[in-house]
C-alpha positions in Angstrom: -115.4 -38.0 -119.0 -117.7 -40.3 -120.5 -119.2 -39.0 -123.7 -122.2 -41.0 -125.6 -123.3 -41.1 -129.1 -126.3 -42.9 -130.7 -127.8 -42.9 -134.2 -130.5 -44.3 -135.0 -131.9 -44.8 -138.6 -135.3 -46.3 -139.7 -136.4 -47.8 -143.0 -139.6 -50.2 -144.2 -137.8 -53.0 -143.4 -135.5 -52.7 -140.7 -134.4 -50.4 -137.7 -130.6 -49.8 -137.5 -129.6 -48.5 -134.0 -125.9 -47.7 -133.7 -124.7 -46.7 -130.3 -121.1 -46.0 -129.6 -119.8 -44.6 -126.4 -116.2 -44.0 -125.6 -115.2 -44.1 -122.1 -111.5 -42.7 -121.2 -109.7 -42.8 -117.8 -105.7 -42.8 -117.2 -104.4 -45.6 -118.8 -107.4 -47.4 -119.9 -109.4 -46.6 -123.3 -112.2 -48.8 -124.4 -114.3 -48.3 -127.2 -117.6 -50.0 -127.6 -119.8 -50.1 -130.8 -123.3 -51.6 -131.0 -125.5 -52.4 -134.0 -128.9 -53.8 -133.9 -131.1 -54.4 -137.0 -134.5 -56.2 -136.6 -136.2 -57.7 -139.8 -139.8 -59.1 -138.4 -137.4 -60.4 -135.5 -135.0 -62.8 -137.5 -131.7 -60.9 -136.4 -130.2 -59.6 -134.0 -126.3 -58.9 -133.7 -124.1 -57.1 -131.3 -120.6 -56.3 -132.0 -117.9 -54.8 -129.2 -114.5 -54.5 -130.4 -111.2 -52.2 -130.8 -109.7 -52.8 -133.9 -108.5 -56.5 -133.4 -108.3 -57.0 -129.8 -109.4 -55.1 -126.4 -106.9 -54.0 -124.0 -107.1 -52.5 -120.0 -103.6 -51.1 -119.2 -103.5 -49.8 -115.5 -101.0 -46.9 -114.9 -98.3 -48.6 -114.3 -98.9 -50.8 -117.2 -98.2 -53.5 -114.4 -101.4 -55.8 -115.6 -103.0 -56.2 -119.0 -105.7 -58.3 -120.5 -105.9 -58.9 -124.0 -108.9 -60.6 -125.9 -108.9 -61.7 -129.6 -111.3 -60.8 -132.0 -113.1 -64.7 -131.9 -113.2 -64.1 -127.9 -115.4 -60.6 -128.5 -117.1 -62.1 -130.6 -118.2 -64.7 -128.6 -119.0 -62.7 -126.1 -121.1 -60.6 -128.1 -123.1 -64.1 -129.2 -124.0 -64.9 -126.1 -125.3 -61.3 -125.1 -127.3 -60.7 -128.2 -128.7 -64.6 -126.9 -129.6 -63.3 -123.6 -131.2 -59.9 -125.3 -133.5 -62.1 -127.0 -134.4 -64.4 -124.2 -135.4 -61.3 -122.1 -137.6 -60.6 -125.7 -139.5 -63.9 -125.8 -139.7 -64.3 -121.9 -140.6 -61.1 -120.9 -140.5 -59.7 -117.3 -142.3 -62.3 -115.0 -145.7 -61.8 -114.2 -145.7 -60.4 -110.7 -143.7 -57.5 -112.5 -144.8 -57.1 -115.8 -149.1 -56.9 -115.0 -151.1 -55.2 -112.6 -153.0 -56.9 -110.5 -156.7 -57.3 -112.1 -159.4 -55.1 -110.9 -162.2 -56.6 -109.0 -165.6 -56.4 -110.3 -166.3 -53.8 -107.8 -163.9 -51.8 -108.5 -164.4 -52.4 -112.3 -168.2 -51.0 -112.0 -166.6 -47.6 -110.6 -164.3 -47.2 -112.6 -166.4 -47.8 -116.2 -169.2 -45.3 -114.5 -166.8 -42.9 -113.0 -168.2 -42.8 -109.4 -165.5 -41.4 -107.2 -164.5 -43.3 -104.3 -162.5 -41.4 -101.4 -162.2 -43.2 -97.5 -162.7 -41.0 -94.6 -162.4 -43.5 -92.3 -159.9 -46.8 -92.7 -161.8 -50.0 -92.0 -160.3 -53.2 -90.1 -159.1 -55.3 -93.5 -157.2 -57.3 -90.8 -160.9 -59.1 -90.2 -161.9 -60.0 -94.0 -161.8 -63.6 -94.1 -159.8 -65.5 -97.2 -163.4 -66.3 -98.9 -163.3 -62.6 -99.4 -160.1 -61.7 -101.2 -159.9 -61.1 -104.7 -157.6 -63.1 -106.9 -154.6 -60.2 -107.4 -155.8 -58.7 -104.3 -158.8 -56.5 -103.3 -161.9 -57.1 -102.0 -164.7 -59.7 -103.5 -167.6 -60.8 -101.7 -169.4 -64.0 -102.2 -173.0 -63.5 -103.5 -175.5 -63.3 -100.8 -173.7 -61.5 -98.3 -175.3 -59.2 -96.5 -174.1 -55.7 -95.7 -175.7 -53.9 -92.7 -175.0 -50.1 -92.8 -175.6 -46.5 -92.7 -176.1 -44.3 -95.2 -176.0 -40.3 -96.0 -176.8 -38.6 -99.2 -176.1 -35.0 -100.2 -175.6 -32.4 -102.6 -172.1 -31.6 -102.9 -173.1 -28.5 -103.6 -175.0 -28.0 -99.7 -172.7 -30.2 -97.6 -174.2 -28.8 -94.6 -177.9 -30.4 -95.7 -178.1 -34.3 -95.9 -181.5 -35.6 -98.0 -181.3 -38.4 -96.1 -179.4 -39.6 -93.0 -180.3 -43.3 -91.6 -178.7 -42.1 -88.2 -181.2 -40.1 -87.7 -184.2 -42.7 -88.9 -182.6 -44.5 -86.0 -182.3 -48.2 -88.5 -179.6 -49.9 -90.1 -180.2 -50.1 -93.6 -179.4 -54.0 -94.9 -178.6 -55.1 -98.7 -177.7 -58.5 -100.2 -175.3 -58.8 -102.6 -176.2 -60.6 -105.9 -179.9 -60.2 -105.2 -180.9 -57.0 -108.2 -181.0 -54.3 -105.4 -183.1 -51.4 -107.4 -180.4 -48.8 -106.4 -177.3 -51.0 -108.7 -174.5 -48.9 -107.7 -174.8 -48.8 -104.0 -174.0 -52.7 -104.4 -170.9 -52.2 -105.9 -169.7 -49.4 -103.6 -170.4 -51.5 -100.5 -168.3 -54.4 -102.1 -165.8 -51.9 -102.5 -165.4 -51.3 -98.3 -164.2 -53.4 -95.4 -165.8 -53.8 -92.2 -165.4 -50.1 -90.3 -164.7 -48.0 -93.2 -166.6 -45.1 -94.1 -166.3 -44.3 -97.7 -167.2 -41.0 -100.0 -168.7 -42.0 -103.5 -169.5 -39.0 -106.1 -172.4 -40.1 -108.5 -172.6 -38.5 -111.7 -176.3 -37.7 -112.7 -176.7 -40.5 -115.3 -176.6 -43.0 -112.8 -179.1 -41.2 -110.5 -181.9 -41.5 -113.0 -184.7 -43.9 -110.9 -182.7 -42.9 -108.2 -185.4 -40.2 -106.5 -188.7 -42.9 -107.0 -186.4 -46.1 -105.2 -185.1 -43.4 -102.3 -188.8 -42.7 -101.8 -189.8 -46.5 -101.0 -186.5 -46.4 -98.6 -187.9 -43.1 -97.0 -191.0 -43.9 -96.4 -189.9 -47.4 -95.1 -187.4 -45.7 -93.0 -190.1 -43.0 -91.6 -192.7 -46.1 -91.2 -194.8 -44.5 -93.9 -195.7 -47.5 -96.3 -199.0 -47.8 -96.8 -201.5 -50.6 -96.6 -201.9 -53.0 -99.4 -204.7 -52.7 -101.9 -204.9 -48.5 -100.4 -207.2 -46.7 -102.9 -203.9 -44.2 -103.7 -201.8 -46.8 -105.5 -200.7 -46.3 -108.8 -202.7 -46.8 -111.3 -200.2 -46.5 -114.2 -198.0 -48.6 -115.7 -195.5 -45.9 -116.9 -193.4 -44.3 -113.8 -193.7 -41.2 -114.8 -197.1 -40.4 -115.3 -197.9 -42.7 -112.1 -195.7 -39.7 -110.4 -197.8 -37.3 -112.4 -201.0 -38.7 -111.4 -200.3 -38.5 -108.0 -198.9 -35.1 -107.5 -194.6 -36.0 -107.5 -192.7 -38.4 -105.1 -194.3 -36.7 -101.7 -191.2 -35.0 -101.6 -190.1 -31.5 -102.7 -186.2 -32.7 -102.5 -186.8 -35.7 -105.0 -188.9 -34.1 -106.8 -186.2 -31.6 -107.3 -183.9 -34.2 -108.5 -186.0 -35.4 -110.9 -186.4 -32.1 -112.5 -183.0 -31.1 -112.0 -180.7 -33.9 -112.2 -177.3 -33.8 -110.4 -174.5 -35.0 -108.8 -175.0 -36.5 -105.2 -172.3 -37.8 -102.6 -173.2 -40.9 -101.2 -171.8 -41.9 -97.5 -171.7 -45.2 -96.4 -170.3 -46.7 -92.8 -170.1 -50.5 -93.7 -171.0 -51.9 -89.9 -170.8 -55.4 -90.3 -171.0 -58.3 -92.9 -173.1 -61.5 -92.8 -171.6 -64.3 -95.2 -174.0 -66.4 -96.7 -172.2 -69.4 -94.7 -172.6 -67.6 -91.4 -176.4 -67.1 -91.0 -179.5 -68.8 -91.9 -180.9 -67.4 -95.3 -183.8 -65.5 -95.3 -187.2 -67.0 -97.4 -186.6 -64.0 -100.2 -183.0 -65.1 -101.1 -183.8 -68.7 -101.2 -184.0 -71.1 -104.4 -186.9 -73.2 -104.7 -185.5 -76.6 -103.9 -184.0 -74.4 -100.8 -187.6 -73.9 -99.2 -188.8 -76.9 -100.1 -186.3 -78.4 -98.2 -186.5 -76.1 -95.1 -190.5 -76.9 -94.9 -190.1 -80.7 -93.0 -187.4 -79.0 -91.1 -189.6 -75.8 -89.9 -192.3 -78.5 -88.7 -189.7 -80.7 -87.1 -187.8 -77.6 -84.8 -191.9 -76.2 -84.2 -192.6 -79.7 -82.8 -190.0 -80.1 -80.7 -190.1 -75.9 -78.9 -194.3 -77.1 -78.8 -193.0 -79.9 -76.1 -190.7 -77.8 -74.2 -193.6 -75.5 -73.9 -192.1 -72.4 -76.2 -195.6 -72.3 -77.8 -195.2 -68.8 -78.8 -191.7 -69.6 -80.6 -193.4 -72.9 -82.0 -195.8 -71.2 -83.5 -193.3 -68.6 -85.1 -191.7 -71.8 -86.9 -195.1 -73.0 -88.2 -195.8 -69.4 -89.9 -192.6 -69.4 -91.3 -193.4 -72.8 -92.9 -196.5 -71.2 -93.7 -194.6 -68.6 -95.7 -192.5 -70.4 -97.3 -195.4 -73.2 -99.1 -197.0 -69.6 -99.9 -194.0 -68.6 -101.6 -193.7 -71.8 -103.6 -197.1 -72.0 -104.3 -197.5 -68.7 -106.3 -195.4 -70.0 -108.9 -197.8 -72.8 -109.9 -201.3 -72.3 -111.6 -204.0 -72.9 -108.7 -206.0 -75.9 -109.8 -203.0 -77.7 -111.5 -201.7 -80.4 -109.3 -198.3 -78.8 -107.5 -200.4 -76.4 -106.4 -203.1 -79.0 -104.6 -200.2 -80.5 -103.5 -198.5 -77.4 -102.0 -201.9 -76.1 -100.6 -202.5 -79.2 -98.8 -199.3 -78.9 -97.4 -200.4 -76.2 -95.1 -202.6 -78.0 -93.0 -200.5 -79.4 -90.2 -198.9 -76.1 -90.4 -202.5 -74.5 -89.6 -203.7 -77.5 -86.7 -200.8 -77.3 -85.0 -200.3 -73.4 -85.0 -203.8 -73.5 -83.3 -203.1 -75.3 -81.0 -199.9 -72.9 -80.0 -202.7 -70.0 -79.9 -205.0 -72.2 -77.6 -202.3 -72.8 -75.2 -201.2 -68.7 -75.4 -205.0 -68.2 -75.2 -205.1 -66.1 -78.8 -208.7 -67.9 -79.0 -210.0 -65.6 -81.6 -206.4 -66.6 -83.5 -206.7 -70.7 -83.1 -210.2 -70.1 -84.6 -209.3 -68.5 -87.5 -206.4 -71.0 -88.4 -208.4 -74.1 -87.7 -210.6 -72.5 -90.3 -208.1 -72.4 -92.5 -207.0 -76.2 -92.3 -210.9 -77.2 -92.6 -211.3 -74.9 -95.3 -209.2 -77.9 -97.5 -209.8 -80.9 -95.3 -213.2 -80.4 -94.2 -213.3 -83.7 -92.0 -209.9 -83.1 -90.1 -210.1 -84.3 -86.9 -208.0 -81.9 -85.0 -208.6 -79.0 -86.5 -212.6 -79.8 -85.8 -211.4 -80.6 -82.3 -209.2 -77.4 -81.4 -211.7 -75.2 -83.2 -214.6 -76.4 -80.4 -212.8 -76.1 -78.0 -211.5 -72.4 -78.8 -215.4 -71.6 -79.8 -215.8 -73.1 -75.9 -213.6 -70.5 -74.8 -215.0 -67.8 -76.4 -218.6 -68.9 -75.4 -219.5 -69.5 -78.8 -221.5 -72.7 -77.4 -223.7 -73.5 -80.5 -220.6 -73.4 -82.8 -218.9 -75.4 -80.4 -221.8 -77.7 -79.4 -221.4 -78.3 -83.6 -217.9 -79.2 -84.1 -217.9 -81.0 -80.8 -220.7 -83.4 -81.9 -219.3 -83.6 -85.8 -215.8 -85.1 -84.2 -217.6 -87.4 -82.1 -219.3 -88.8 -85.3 -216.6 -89.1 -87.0 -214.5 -91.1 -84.8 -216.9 -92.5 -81.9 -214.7 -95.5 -80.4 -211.7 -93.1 -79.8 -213.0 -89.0 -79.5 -216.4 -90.2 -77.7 -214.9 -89.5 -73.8 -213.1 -86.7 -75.2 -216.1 -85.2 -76.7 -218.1 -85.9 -73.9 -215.9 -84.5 -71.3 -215.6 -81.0 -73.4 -219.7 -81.1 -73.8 -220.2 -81.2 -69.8 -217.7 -78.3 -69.7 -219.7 -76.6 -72.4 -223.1 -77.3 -70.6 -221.3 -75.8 -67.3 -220.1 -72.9 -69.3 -224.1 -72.0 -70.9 -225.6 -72.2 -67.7 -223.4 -70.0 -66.4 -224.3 -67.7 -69.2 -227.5 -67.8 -68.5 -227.5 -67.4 -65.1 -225.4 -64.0 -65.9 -228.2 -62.8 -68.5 -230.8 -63.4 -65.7 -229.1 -61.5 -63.1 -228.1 -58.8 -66.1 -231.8 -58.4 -66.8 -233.0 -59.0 -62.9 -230.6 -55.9 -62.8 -232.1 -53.7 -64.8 -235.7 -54.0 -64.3 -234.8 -53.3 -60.5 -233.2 -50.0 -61.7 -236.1 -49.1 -63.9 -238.6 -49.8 -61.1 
């Protein structure tokens, strides 16, 4: 029998908690009183005693232990000290918090989307740049998540709006980089590499939902039209852009934007690409980031031009290309970064050309020598490669011009050169003209 009373009383000022329990077995009786009062913390005090001493007695009253009133008192000291230790010092950490949610995970939560896993993913595989502090998942910015994706109604879970399985393309997104869709990024930071994941999206974060999912269709069905097309948008307003042109192109989006509602979102996380494990794209780079890639892009073109990998040589001078475009539409054209960065393209354009010679894309080395004379009017081997590609086209007059300007402008050092090409290009007119004779010879005989 083991019978338990407690009373507790509470005032303004203090909180008085008096506990006594009485425990009772043969032979042994101990009593045991408690009383706790707390003034803004300064006291504490426990107090176990019967009468002036405690005593055990076994049956046979063989062994007793007596303690004196100072003793259980003592004892009671250095309890009530260890009751306010455990106070001040609380439980330790790894017990007393939760872990911290990641950012991720954070995002969900705050706009409850519903995350369920249908499949389990390979977590084994997530390298340590990857782990959250606490645990969990958290992605470096940058990386890049290549996956599929399925969106439906809950309501029809038979009829998917849009299935990338079917589109036959992985859909790829970059973490850190604004995609237009903000959720999606979160969700995928939420998943590991294999897992296919359930998220439930409440209408208020579908709003410009139906308009992005239209750019991602049509990308996905190869339906993006031309640039500068007579049906863009004339409005600045999305909505009345979508009025103007008759809705999204879409009954089901334009559904959704009439009737808003919730949509499951299905994602099967294929791979990851951390930002340290692949080359960065041009879009995701900084500015001092292309600038410094540009020397580099020239150098690799170079050296695949003299192992004769023209076409990939060529691929490295675009890509140059691309990137002092990039740069250069953040400067204000006539200011002088923006001379600078324009003439910057024309090695880029010379030696491309000469990559579209040696693939004999004629029509190709034309228009980029063009392109380099167009800013350096008197450059020698862009003037050089475009005769020669105007030879091989029989352009002979254009030729015959460019040919003869080079050889005025450097005549100790292009003046065999030149000559050589103009023989060729004599050879090459009088075999023209011989075909035009038997062409017309031709036809007068069938006429006759």
């Amino acid at each position: 029998m083991c019978p338990c009373q407690c009373f507790i009383s509470k005032s303004k000022s203090n909180v008085d908690i008096t506990a006594q329990t009485t425990r009772q077995h043969p032979g042994f009786v101990v009593t045991m009183s408690r009383q706790r009062e707390e003034a803004d913390g300064d006291s504490c005090t426990e107090d176990f005693s019967t009468h002036d001493s405690i005593s055990e007695t076994t049956e046979g009253g063989s062994c007793s232990k007596t303690k004196t009133k100072a003793e259980s008192e003592e004892l009671a000291n250095r309890m009530a000290a260890a009751l306010r230790r455990a106070r001040q010092d609380g439980l330790p950490d790894s017990l007393n918090k939760k872990p911290p949610l990641s950012a991720a995970l954070a995002y969900l939560a705050k706009h409850n989307i519903k995350k369920r896993i249908l499949h389990v993913g390979n977590a084994s595989k997530m390298p340590a740049e990857c782990s959250a502090p606490g645990g969990g998942i958290a992605y470096p910015k940058l990386t890049k998540f290549i996956f599929d994706y399925r969106i439906r109604d809950p309501d029809t879970p038979e009829e998917f709006l849009d299935d990338t399985k079917k589109y036959g393309k992985y859909m790829e997104l970059y973490c850190g980089k604004d995609f237009q869709i903000e959720f999606w990024e979160y969700c995928l930071q939420t998943m590991v590499i294999g897992e296919v994941a359930s998220f439930m999206v409440p209408p208020r974060q579908l709003i410009s939902f139906p308009a992005v999912n239209k750019k991602l269709r049509d990308y996905m069905l190869d339906k993006t039209g031309p640039r500068g097309s007579s049906n863009a948008p004339k409005h600045s307003c999305a909505f009345m852009s979508l009025q103007a042109q008759g809705g999204l192109g879409y009954a089901d989006l334009d559904d959704l934007i009439t009737n808003p509602r919730m949509l499951e979102f299905i994602f099967d996380l294929h791979s990851v690409v951390l930002p340290n494990e692949a080359k960065k794209e041009s879009w995701v780079m900084t500015a001092e980031e292309k600038a410094e890639a540009i020397p580099n892009l020239r150098t690799e073109g170079n050296e695949l031009y003299a192992s004769g990998h023209w076409f990939e040589a060529a691929a490295k001078y675009e890509e140059a290309l691309n990137l002092i475009e990039q740069l250069a539409l953040s400067e204000k054209p006539g200011d002088a970064e923006y001379i600078r960065l324009d003439n910057m393209r024309v090695p880029f354009y010379v030696n491309m050309a000469q990559c579209q010679f040696k693939l004999k894309d004629y029509y190709g080395a034309i228009r980029s020598t063009t392109e380099a004379l167009s800013r350096d009017k008197d450059n020698l081997k862009a003037l050089f490669r475009r005769a020669q590609a105007y030879s091989a086209t029989s352009d002979v007059d254009l030729a015959e011009a460019d040919f003869l300007r080079v050889k005025q402008l450097a005549p100790d050092t292009m003046a065999v050169s030149v000559d050589r090409e103009l023989a060729h290009l004599a050879n090459i007119c009088r075999e023209c003209k011989k075909q035009e004779r038997r062409l017309l010879a031709g036809k007068l005989f069938t006429q006759s």
